[in-house]
C-alpha positions in Angstrom: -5.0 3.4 -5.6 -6.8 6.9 -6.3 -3.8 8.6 -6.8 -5.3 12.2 -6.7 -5.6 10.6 -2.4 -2.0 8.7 -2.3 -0.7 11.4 0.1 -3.8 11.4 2.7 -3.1 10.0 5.8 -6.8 10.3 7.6 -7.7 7.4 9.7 -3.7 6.8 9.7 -1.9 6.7 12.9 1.5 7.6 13.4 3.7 7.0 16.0 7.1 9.4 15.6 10.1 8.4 18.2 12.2 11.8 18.6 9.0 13.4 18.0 9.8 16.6 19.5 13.1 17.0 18.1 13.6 19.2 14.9 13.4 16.4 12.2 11.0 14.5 14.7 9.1 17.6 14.9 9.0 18.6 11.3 7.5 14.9 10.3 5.3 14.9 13.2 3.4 18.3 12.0 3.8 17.2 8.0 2.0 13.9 9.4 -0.8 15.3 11.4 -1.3 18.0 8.8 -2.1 15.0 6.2 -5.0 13.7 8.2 -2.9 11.3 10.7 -3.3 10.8 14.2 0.1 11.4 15.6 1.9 10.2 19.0 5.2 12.6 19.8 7.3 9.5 22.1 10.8 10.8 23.7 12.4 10.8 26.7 10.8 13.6 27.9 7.4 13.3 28.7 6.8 17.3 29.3 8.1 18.5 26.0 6.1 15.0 24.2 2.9 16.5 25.7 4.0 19.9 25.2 4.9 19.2 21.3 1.5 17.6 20.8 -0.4 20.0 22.7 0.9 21.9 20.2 -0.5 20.2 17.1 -3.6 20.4 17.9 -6.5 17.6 17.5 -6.3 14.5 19.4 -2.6 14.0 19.1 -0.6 12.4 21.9 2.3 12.8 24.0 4.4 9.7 25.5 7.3 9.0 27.2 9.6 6.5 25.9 12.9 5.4 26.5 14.4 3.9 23.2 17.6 3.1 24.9 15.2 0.6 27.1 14.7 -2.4 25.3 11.7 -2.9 28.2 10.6 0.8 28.0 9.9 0.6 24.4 7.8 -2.1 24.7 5.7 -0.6 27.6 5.6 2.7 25.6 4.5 1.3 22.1 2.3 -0.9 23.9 0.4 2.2 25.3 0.8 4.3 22.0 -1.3 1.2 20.2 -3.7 0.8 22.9 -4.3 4.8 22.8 -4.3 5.5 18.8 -6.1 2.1 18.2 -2.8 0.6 16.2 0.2 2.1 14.7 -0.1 2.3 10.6 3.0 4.5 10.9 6.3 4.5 12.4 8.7 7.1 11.9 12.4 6.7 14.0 14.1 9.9 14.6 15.8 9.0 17.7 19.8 9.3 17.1 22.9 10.4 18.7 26.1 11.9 18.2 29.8 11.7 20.7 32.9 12.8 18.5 35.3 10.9 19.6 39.0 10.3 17.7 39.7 6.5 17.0 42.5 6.7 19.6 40.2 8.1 21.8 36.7 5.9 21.3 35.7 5.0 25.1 33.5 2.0 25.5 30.8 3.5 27.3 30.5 6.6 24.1 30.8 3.4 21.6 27.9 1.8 23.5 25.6 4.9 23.7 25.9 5.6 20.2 25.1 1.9 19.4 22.0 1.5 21.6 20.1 5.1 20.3 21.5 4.6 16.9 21.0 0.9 16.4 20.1 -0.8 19.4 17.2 1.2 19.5 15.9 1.3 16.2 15.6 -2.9 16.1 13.5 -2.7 19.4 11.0 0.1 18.3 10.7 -1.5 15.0 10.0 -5.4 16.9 7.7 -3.5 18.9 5.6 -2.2 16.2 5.6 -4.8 13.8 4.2 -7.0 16.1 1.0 -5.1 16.1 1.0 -4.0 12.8 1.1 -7.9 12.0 -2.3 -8.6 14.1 -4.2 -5.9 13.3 -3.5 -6.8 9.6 -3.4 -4.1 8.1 -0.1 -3.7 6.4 2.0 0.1 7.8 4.7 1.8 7.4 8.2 2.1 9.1 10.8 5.0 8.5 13.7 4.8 10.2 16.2 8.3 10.1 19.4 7.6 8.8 22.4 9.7 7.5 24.6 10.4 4.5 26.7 9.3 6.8 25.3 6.2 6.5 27.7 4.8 3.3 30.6 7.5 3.9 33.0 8.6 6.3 34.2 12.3 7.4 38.0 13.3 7.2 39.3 14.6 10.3 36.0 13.3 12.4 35.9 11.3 15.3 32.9 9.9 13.5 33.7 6.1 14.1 30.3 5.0 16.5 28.2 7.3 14.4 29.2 6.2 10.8 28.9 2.8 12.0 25.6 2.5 13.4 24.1 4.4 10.6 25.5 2.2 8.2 24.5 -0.6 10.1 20.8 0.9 9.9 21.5 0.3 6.0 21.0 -3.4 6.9 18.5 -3.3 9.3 15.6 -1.3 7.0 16.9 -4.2 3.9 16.1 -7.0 6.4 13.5 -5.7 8.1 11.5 -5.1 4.7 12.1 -8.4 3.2 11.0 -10.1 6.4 7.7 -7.8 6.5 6.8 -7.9 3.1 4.5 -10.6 3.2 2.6 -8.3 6.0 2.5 -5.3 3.5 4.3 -3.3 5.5 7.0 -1.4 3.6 10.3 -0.2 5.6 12.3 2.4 4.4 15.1 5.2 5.5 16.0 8.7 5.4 19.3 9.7 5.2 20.0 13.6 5.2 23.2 15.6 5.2 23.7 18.1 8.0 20.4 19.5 8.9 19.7 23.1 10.6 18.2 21.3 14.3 19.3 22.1 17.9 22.0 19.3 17.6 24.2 21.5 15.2 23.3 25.4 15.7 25.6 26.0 17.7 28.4 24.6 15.4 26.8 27.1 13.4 27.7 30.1 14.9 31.2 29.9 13.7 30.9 31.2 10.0 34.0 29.4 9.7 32.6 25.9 9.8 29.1 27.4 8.5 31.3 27.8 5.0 33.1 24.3 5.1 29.6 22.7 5.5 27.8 25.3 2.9 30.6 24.7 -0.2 30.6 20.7 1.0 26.5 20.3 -0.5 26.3 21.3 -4.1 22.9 22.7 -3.8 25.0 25.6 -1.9 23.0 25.4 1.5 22.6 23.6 4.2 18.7 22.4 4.8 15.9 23.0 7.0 14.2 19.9 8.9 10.9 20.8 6.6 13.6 20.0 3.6 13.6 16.2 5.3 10.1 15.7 6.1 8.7 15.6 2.8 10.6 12.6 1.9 9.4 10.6 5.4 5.9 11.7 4.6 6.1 10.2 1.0 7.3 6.9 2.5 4.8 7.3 5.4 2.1 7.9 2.8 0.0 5.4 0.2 2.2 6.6 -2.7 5.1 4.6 -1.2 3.2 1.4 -1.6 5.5 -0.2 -3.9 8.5 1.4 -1.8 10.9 -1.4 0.2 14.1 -1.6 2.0 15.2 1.3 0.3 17.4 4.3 1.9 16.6 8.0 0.1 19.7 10.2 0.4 18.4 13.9 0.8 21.5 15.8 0.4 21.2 18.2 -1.8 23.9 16.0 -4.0 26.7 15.2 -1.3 26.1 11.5 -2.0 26.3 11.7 -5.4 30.2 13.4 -5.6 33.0 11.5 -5.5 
């Protein structure tokens, strides 16, 4: 490896699931600003187009619907045919419903577990398989959470913490069994991060202090604060990185 290059990404492609979201989005610009071809996937197919318009370059926007096992495969299918092969998956798709253990309904249980989990196996089937034929080794990142080895006092946090945790497994597996392939699979796991799905929480200084004075680097990060650490494991400098899960916390993992 020419390590002065181990962070170029040109003739890369990347496809980024949640693209458009604010840790989707983040990764997706630090991607394409290293030299890779990107595809934004979500849900919404305006605001994929919209986000990639907005990148600039040939980058891609595509509707997927990770919670459709079928859908996925339709939309990875078309992301390969269009980039020429995915080197690169990052998964940023994920969900949140607080719910009380007394109160856990089935149907919240089961749509946290199908965009948290459920959908995370799927797109990551989906794009080994052509990683594996084209044969030249990749990359899969899949977005986890501190969350992922620890629970929250006084949170209905019981399908989140779960599924998370249960992504632990998933990237371990998942890199043993595509090792042979060279493609490395690793996770992301950040604290609370300043994106759409927590601003308004925000607003109340109240809780903006609990979650401030609960990270010992005293703030609470930015999605840019993230993507570094995806773009490392997305990157040739990574080669040597496997079923391993970074904790980007500014130190909550590593108190008591």
């Amino acid at each position: 490896m020419d390590l002065g290059k181990a962070f170029e990404l040109g003739e890369k492609t990347a496809l980024i699931a949640g693209g458009y979201g604010g840790l989707g989005g983040a990764i997706a610009r630090g991607l394409a600003a290293q030299g890779a071809r990107v595809c934004v996937a979500g849900r919404d197919g305006g605001k994929a187009e919209a986000f990639a318009k907005g990148l600039g370059g040939d980058a891609l926007g595509l509707v997927i619907d990770a919670t459709d096992v079928a859908d996925i495969g339709r939309g990875v299918d078309a992301a390969a045919g269009e980039l020429g092969g995915i080197d690169i998956l990052v998964n940023c798709v994920g969900v949140n419903i607080e719910q009380m253990l007394l109160d856990v309904t089935e149907d919240a249980f089961d749509r946290v577990y199908n965009a948290n989990l459920k959908s995370s196996m799927f797109l990551a089937q989906a794009v080994a398989r052509h990683q594996i034929a084209a044969q030249r080794g990749g990359k899969q990142v899949h977005m986890l959470s501190v969350s992922s080895h620890r629970g929250f006092f006084g949170k209905g946090y019981t399908a989140y913490c779960s599924t998370k945790g249960a992504l632990i497994m998933l990237v371990r597996q998942h890199a043993l069994e595509l090792a042979p392939h060279d493609i490395q699979v690793n996770g992301v796991a950040p604290t609370y991060v300043v994106t759409d799905m927590i601003k308004k929480k925000l607003e109340d200084p109240v809780l903006r202090e609990e979650l401030t004075s609960s990270i010992p680097m005293g703030r609470i990060p930015e999605p840019d604060d993230i993507a570094g650490t995806a773009m490392f494991l997305a990157s040739p400098a990574a080669g040597f990185v496997t079923g391993q899960v970074v904790y980007v916390d500014g130190g909550v993992s590593a108190r008591r």
